[in-house]
C-alpha positions, 0 to 999 in steps of 0.5 A: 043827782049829786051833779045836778044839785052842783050845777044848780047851786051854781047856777044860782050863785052865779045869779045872785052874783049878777044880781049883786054886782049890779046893785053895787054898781048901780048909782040909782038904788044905792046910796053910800052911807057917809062915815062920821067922825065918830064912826072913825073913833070906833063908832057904835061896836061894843066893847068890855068897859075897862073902867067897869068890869062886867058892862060894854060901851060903845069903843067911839065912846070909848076912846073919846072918853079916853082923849077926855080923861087924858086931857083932864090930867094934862090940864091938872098939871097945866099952870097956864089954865088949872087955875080955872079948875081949882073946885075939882083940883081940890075934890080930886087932892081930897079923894072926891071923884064926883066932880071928875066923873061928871066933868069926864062923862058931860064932856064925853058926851058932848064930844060924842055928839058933836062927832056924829054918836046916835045913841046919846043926847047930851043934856049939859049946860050949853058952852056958854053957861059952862064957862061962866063963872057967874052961871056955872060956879064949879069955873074960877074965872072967865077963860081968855083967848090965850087959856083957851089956846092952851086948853087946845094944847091941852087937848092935842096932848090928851090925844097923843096920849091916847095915840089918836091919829093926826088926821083925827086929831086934826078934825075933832080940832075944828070942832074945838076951835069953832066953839072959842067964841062961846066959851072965851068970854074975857 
């Protein structure tokens, strides 16, 4: 009986095993799910939040978050392009987080939307509204091609920073670059 119990299990491994490799290489009943860009930043898998103890995030949010904290820093400490950000500079010298969690938090979201992130809408001003000055106040001036270049900079520094690969750094660059008409305005 035990004998007949393992050729039957067997053989019906086996047939699944048929089964299966021909589904894998079958072109007709599968289709290849294509990876995002924010699938390659840690995608929708949760991890513990380090900033809120107890919760979970998405680890894609999460290194996006990361990045974008990071590169508020450098920016901060970038005399080619801070002056642009002296409203949260000086919430931030008063002890005020508010204006940085939400900047960090919008910017998060937008990155994370625009790499490919399925459970987040972002609901901020668009790019154009949000560097100008005249509809966004929080922006001291409008940004010119070269504080944008730096801002680039910026960014490149924020995610080395974060030891994000080049190939990474690299594509969320093009995502970047393609909005410099919407926010240089000067």
């Amino acid at each position: 009986m035990k004998k007949l119990l393992n050729t039957s299990t067997l053989i019906a491994l086996s047939v699944s095993a048929m089964f299966a490799l021909h589904a894998c290489s079958s072109n007709s009943s599968v289709t290849p799910v294509k990876a995002t860009l924010y699938d390659s930043l840690g995608g929708s898998v949760m991890v513990s939040d380090p900033a809120k103890p107890g919760t979970t995030i998405e680890k894609g949010r999460l290194g996006i978050r990361s990045v974008i904290d990071s590169t508020i820093f450098v920016i901060a400490g970038d005399s080619r392009i801070n002056g642009h950000f002296t409203v949260l500079l000086s919430e931030v010298t008063k002890g005020n987080l508010s204006g940085f969690t939400e900047l960090s938090g919008n910017l998060t979201t937008f990155v994370a939307v625009a790499t490919g992130a399925k459970n987040f809408t972002y609901t901020g001003d668009n790019m154009v509204d949000a560097h100008n000055p005249a509809k966004n106040p929080r922006m001291n001036g409008k940004a010119t091609a070269a504080d944008f270049d730096a801002f680039v900079d910026d960014v490149v520094k924020g995610a080395n920073k974060n030891k994000l690969p080049s190939t990474l750094i690299g594509s969320l660059g093009k995502i970047i670059v393609s909005l410099k008409a919407q926010v240089v305005q000067q």
